[in-house]
C-alpha positions as CSV (number, residue, x, y, z in Angstrom):
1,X,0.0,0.0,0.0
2,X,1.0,3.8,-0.3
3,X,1.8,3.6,-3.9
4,X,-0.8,5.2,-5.1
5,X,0.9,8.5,-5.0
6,X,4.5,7.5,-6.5
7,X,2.5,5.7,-9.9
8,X,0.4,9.0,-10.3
9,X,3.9,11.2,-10.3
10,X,5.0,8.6,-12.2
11,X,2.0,8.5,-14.7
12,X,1.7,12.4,-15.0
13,X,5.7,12.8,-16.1
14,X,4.9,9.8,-18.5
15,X,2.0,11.5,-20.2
16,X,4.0,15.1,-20.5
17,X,7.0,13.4,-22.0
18,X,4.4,11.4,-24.6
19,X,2.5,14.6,-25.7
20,X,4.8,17.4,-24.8
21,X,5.4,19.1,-28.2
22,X,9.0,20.1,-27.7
23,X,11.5,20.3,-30.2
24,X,12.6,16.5,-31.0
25,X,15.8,16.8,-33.0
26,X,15.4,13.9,-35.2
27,X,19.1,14.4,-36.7
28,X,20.4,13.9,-33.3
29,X,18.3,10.9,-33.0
30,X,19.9,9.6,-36.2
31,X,23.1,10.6,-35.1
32,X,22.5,9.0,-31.5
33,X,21.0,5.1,-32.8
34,X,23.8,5.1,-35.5
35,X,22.0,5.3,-38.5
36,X,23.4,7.1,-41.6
37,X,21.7,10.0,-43.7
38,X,21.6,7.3,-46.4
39,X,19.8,4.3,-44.7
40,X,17.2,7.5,-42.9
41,X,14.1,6.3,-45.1
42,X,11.3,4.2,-44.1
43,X,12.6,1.4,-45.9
44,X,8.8,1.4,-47.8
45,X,10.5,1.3,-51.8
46,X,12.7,-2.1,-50.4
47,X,9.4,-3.7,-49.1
48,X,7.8,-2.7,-52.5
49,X,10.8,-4.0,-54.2
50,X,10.8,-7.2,-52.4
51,X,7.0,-7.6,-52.7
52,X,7.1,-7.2,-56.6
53,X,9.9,-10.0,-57.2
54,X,8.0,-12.1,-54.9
55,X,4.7,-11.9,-56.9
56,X,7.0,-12.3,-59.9
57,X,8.2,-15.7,-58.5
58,X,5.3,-17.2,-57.8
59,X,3.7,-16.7,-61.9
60,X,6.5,-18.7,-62.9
C-alpha cells in the first residue's frame, strides 16, 4: 500500500514526455541510434521491391 501517490507522479511525467510538443531533434536521433543519412528512409521502396519479385516468382 501507499503507492498510489508515487505511480500517479510517475504517470503524470509519462503523459507530459508522450505529448509534450517540444522540439525532437530527429538528426540527433539519427546521429544518436547510428543510422546514416543514407539508410534515414522508411525502408517502404525495399518492401515494395521485395514484394514485386516475390509476386514475380510465384507466376512462374
Amino acid at each position: 500500500m501507499g503507492r498510489g501517490r508515487a505511480k500517479a507522479k510517475q504517470t503524470k511525467v509519462a503523459r507530459k514526455i508522450k505529448y509534450s510538443s517540444g522540439g525532437t531533434d530527429l538528426e540527433r536521433l539519427r546521429r544518436d541510434m547510428g543510422v546514416g543519412a543514407a539508410t534515414a528512409g522508411t525502408g517502404a521502396e525495399d518492401i515494395g521491391d521485395a514484394a514485386e519479385r516475390a509476386e514475380s516468382d510465384t507466376e512462374s
